[in-house]
C-alpha positions as CSV (number, residue, x, y, z in Angstrom):
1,X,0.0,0.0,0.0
2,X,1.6,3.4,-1.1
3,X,-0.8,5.1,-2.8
4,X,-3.2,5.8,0.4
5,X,-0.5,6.6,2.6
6,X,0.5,9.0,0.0
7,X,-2.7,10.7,-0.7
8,X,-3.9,11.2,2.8
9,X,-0.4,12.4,4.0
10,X,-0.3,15.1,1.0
11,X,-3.8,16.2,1.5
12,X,-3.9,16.5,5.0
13,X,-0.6,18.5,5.3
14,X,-1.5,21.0,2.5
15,X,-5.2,21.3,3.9
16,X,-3.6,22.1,7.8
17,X,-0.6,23.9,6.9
18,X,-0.5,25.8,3.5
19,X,3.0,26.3,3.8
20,X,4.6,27.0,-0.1
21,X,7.9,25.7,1.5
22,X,6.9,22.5,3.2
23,X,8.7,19.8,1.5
24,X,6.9,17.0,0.7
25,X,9.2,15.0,-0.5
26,X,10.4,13.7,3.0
27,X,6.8,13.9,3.9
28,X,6.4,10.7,1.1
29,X,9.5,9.5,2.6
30,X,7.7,9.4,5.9
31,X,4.7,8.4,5.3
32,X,6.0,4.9,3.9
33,X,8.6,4.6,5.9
34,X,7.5,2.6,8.5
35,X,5.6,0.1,6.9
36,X,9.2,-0.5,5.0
37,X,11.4,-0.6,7.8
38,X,9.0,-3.1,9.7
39,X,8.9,-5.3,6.0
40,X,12.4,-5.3,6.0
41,X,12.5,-6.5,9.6
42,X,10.0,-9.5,9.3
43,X,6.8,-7.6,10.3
44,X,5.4,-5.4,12.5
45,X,7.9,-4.1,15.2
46,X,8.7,-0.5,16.6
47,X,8.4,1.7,13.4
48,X,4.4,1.4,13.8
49,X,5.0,2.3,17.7
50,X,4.2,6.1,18.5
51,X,7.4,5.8,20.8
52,X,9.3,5.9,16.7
53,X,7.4,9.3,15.8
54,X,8.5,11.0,18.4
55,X,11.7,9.6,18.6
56,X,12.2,10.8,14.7
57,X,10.9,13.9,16.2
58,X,13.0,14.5,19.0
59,X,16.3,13.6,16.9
60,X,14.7,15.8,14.1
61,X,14.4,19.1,16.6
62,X,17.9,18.3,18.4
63,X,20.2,18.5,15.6
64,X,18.2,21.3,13.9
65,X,19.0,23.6,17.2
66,X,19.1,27.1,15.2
67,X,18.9,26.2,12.2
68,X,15.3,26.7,10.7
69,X,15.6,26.1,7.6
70,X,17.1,22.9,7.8
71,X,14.3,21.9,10.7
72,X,11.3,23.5,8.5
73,X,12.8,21.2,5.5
74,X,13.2,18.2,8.3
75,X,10.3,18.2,10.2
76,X,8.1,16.8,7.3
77,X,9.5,13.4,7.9
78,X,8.7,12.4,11.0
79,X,4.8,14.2,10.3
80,X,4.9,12.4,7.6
81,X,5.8,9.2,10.0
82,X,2.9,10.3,12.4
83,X,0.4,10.3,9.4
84,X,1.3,7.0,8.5
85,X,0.2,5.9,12.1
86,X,-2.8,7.6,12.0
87,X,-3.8,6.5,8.3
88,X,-2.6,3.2,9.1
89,X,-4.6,2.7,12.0
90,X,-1.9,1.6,13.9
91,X,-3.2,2.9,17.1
92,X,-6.3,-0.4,17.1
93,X,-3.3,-2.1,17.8
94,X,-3.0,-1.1,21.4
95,X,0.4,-3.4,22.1
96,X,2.2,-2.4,19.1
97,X,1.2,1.4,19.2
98,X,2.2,1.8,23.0
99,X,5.3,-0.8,22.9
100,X,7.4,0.0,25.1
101,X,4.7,0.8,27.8
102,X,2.4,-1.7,27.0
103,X,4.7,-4.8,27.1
104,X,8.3,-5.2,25.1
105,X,6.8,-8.1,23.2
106,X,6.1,-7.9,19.3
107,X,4.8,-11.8,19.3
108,X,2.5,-12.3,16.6
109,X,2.2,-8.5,16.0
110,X,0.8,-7.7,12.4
111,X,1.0,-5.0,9.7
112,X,-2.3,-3.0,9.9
113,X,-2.3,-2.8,6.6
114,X,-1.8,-6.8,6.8
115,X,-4.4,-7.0,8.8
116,X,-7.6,-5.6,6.2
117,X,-6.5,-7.1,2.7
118,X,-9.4,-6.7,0.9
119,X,-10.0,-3.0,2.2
120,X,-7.2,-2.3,1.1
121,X,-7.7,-2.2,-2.8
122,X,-10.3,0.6,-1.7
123,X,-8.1,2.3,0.2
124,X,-5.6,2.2,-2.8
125,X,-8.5,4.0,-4.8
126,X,-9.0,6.5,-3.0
127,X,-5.4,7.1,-2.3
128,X,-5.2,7.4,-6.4
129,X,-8.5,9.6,-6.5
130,X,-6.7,12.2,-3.7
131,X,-2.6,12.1,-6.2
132,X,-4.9,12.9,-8.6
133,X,-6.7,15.7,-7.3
134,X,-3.2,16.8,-6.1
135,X,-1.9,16.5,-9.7
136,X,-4.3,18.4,-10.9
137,X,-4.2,21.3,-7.9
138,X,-0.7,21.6,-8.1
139,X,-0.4,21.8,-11.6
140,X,2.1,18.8,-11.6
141,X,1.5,18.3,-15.7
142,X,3.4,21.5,-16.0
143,X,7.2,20.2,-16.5
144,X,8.2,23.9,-14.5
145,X,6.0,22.7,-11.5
146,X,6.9,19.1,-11.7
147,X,10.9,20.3,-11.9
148,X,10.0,22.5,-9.1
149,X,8.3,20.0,-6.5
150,X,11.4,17.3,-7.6
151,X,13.9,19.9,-6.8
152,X,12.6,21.8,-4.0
153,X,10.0,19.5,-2.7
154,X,7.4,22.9,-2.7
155,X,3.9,22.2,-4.0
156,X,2.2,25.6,-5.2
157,X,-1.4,25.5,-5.4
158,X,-2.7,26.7,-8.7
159,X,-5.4,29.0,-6.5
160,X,-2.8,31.6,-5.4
161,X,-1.9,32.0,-9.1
């Protein structure tokens, strides 16, 4: 599942923050990233904890200390890593969202995504209805505004133009 995470994570950024500098490229990175660390790792472990999040966070604001530019640019990862909880529904899985404070054990922990296959080609959908709309909002079939979100990471609504 990409295209969900995705979609949701694009939409709900650019509907909260509006922010023509938000990079949302290492919001993509992000918002998939957990689901491809815990793949890589066998299955569902710490990444889909909220105790990762906030860790990412934490590291995030620490080595940014005066330096905002480099934390604005930053700081879409690990939001990006917090919408992928939330879009996930990682927090139905109380041990795996609370590890370490409910219980060290990942035994038999699953994917959420794992866990709803065939809501999932739904999800999918509307994950490509929402890149569309963004396509289409952001002017992406331009090749300047394309060049400009691969450099840059900035989406520019076509509104404000």
């Amino acid at each position: 599942m990409f295209l969900w995470f995705f979609g949701t994570a694009v939409l709900s950024v650019w509907f909260v923050f509006r922010d023509d500098r938000f990079d949302y490229r290492l919001l993509l990175v992000g918002a998939i990233l957990p689901d491809v660390i815990d793949i890589l790792s066998g299955g569902a472990w710490v990444m889909h904890s909220v105790l990762a999040s906030i860790t990412a966070l934490a590291i995030v604001m620490i080595i940014t200390a005066g330096r905002k530019p480099s934390r604005r640019r930053l700081l879409a990862l690990p939001i990006g890593m917090f919408m992928h909880l939330v879009f996930d529904g990682a927090f139905a899985a109380a041990r795996l969202f609370w590890w370490p404070l409910a219980g060290f054990s990942f035994h038999d922990a699953q994917l959420p995504s794992a866990t709803r296959m065939g809501l999932n080609v739904l999800l999918e959908i509307i994950g490509a209805a929402i890149l569309i709309w963004a396509w289409r909002q952001f002017d992406l079939s331009s090749g300047a505004a394309r060049q400009h979100f691969i450099s840059t990471g900035q989406l520019r609504s076509i509104e404000k133009e």
